[in-house]
C-alpha distance (Angstrom), angle and dihedral (degrees) to the residues before:
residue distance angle dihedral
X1 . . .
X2 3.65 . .
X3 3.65 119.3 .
X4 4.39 144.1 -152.9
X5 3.49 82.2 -105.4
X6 4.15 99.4 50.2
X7 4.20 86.6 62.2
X8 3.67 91.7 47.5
X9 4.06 104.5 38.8
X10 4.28 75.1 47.8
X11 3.87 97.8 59.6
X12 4.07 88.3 40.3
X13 4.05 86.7 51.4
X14 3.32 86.8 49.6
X15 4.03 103.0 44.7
X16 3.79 80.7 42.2
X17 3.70 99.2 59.5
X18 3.40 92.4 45.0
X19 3.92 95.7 53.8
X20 4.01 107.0 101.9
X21 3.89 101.0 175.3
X22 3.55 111.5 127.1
X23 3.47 127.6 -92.2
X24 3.56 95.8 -145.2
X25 3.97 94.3 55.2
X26 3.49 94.9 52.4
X27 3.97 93.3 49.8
X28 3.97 75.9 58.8
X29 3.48 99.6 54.5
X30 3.99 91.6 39.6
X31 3.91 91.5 56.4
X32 3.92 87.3 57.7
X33 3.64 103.3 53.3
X34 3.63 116.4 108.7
X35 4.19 115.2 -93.1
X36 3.59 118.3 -75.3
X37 3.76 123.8 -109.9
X38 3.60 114.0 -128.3
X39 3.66 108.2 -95.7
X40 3.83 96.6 171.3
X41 3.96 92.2 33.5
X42 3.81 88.1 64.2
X43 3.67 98.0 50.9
X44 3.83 86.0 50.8
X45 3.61 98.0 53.5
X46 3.98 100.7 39.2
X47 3.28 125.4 129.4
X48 3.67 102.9 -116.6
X49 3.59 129.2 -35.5
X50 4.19 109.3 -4.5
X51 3.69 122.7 -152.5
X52 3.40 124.3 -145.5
X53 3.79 108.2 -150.9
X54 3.67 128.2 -154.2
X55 3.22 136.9 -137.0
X56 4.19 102.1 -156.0
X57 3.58 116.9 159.1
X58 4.24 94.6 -165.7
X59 3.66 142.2 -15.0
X60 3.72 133.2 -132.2
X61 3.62 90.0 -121.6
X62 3.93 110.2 41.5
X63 4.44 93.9 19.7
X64 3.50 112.5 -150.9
X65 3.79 120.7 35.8
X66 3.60 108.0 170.6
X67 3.50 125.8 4.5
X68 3.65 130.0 -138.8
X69 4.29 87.2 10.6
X70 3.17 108.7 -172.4
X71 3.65 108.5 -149.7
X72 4.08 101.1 -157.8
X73 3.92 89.4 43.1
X74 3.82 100.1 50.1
X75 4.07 95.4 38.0
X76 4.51 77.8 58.5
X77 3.79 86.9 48.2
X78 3.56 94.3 49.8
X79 3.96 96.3 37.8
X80 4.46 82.0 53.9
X81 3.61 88.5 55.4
X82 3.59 93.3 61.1
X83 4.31 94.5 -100.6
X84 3.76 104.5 176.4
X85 3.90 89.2 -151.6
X86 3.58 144.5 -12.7
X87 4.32 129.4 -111.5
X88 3.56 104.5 -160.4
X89 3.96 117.7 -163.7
X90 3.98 112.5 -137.1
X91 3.60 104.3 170.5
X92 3.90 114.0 109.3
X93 3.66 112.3 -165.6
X94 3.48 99.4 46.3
X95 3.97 105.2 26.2
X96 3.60 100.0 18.0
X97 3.74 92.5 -121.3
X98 3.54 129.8 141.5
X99 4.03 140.3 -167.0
X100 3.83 86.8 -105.8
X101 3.47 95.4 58.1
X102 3.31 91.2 60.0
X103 3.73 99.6 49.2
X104 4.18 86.1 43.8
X105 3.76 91.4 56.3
X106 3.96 93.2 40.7
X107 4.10 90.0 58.8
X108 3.67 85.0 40.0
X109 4.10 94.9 76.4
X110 3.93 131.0 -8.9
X111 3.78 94.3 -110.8
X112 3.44 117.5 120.4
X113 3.95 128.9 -99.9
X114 3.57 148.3 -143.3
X115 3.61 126.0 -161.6
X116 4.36 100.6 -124.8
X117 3.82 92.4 -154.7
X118 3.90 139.7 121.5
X119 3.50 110.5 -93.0
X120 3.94 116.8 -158.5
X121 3.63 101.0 144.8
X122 3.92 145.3 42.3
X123 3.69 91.4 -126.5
X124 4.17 81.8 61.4
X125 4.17 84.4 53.4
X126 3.75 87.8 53.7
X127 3.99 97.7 49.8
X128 3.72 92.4 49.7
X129 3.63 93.1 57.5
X130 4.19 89.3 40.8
X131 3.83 90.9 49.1
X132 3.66 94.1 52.3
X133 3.84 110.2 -100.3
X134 3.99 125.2 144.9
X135 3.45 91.6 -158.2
X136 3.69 139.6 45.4
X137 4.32 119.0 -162.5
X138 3.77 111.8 -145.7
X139 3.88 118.4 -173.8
X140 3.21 122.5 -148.4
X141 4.10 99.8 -160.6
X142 4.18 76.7 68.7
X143 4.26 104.1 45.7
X144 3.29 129.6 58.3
X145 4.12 119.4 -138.6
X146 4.06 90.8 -85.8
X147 3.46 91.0 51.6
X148 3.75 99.0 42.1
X149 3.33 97.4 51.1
X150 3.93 96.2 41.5
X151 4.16 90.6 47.4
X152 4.05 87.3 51.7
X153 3.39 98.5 46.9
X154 3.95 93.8 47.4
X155 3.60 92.6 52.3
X156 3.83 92.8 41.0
X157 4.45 79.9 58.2
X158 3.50 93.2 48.0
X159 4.32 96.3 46.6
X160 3.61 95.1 -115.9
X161 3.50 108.7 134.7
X162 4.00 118.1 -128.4
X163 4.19 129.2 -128.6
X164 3.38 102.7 -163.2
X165 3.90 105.6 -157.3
X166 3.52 114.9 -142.1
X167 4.15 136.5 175.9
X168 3.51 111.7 177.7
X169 4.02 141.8 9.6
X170 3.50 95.9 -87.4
X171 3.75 87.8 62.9
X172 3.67 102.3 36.7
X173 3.96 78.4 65.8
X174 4.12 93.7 62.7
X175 3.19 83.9 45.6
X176 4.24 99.5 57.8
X177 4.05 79.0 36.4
X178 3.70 93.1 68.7
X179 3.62 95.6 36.0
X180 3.58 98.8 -101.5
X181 3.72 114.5 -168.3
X182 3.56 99.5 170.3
X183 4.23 119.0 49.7
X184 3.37 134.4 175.5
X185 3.47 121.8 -158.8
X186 3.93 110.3 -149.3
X187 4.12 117.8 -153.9
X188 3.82 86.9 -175.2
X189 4.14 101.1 106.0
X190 3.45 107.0 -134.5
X191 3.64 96.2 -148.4
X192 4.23 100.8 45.9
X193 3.69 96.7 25.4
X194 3.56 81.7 -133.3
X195 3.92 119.3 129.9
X196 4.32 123.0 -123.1
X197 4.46 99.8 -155.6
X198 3.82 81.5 -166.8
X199 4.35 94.8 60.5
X200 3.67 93.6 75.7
X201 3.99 94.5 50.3
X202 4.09 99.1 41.0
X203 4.31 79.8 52.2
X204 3.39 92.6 52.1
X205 3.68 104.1 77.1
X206 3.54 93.3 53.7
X207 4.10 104.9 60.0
X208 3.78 116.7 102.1
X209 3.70 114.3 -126.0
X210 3.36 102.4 -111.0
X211 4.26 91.5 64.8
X212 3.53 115.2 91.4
X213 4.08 95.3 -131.2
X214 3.90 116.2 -147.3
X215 4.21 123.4 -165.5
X216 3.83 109.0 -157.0
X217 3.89 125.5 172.7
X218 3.44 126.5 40.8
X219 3.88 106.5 32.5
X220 4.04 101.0 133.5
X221 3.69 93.6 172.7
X222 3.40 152.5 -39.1
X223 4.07 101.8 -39.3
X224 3.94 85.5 53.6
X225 3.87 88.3 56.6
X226 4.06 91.0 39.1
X227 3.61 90.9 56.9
X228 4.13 94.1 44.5
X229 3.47 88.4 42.8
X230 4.07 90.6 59.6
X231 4.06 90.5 38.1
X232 3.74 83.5 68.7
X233 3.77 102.4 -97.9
X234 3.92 117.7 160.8
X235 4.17 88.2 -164.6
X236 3.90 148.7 19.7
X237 3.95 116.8 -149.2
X238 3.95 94.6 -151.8
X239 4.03 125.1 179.6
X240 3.56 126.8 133.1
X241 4.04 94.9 49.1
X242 3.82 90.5 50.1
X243 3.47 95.4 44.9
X244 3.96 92.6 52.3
X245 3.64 88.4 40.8
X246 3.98 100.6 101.7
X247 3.95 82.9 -148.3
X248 3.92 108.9 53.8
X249 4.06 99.5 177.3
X250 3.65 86.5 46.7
X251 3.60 95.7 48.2
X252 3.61 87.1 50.7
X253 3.85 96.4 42.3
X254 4.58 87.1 50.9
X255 4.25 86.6 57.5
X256 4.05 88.2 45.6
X257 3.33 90.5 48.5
X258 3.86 109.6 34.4
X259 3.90 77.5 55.0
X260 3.61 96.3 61.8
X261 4.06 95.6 -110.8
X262 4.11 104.4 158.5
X263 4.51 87.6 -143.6
């Protein structure tokens, strides 16, 4: 059955293919952007449960989410309410992201940043680390092993940091294959749309301790991130609920607290 995510990883294949720049200049450009700033680092040493918060303009399933976002003034409001990093969306057609969004929200705070995008190519590894991000996501429902593997290891070179997203056992596996440190598990079903609270918490059991483990989808406020934080979780990846919030930092400051985080 064709999923959301078959149009969209379609249109990137496309763009993708029909990208000529050269490699080699944008291994250039990549080795002269600034340092990166610990994305997975801070997750690791957090106090308590860390939230990841979002900056996501729209969705393909509800549209718009917050109109008139301001990237640089919500990454501040999330960085106040004690936001261990930021996840910025860059995808246009779908999210209504952009590459300057990202760099707007990155100068906006000093927390750290990963590009929330669909990565299909090594030329896309290359442009997160040019456009400022700390972090690059990789999903494995979308790469084979090759590209996986390849796409890790690139980032890995270039100091971005690498979420590798993950839904069921099968992919937690590719994941620990390519020496994932970093995994997100996503409760978003890829075939309904439709998101399963309970995926992140049966997954739990079954990281190794030396994986920084990652909920995303689902968490609508602060008894969501209470319940991950017991499961085990180190982080939430939170978006549409802080967006619609009205009060960002606050919204931000109810999951760190809810989770038993001391600031």
């Amino acid at each position: 059955m064709a999923t959301y995510l078959d149009a969209i990883l379609e249109r990137h294949r496309v763009e993708a293919a029909s990208d000529s720049r050269p490699i080699e200049a944008l291994a250039l450009e990549a080795a002269e952007a600034p340092p990166t700033r610990g994305f997975r680092s801070a997750l690791a040493t957090v106090d308590g449960l860390g939230v990841i918060a979002e900056v996501k303009r729209r969705s393909p399933s509800k549209g718009d989410l917050f109109a008139g976002l301001e990237p640089a003034v919500l990454a501040g409001d999330y960085e106040r309410g004690g936001a261990t990093c930021l996840s910025v969306l860059t995808d246009t057609e779908s999210f209504g992201g952009s590459a300057d969004d990202l760099r707007s929200a990155s100068a906006g705070c000093s927390l750290p940043v990963l590009r929330k995008d669909f990565t299909v190519a090594e030329r896309d590894v290359y442009d997160a680390r040019i456009i400022g991000a700390d972090a690059v996501l990789l999903i494995a429902a979308a790469l084979d092993d090759r590209e996986l593997r390849d796409f890790h290891a690139l980032a890995s070179e270039l100091g971005l940091d690498v979420l590798v997203e993950i839904h069921d056992e099968a992919e937690l596996e590719r994941a620990h294959a390519v020496g994932a440190t970093l995994i997100g598990v996503n409760q978003r079903d890829l075939v309904t749309f439709e998101v399963d609270h309970d995926r992140a918490v049966r997954m739990a059991k079954l990281f190794p301790d030396d994986v920084v483990c990652v909920a995303e989808s689902g968490v609508r406020g602060p008894d969501d991130a209470a319940a991950l934080a017991a499961a085990g979780y180190d982080a939430v990846l939170v978006g549409e609920s802080l967006v619609t919030s009205g009060d960002p930092a606050g919204a931000v400051a109810s999951l760190r607290t809810a989770a038993g985080n001391r600031g």
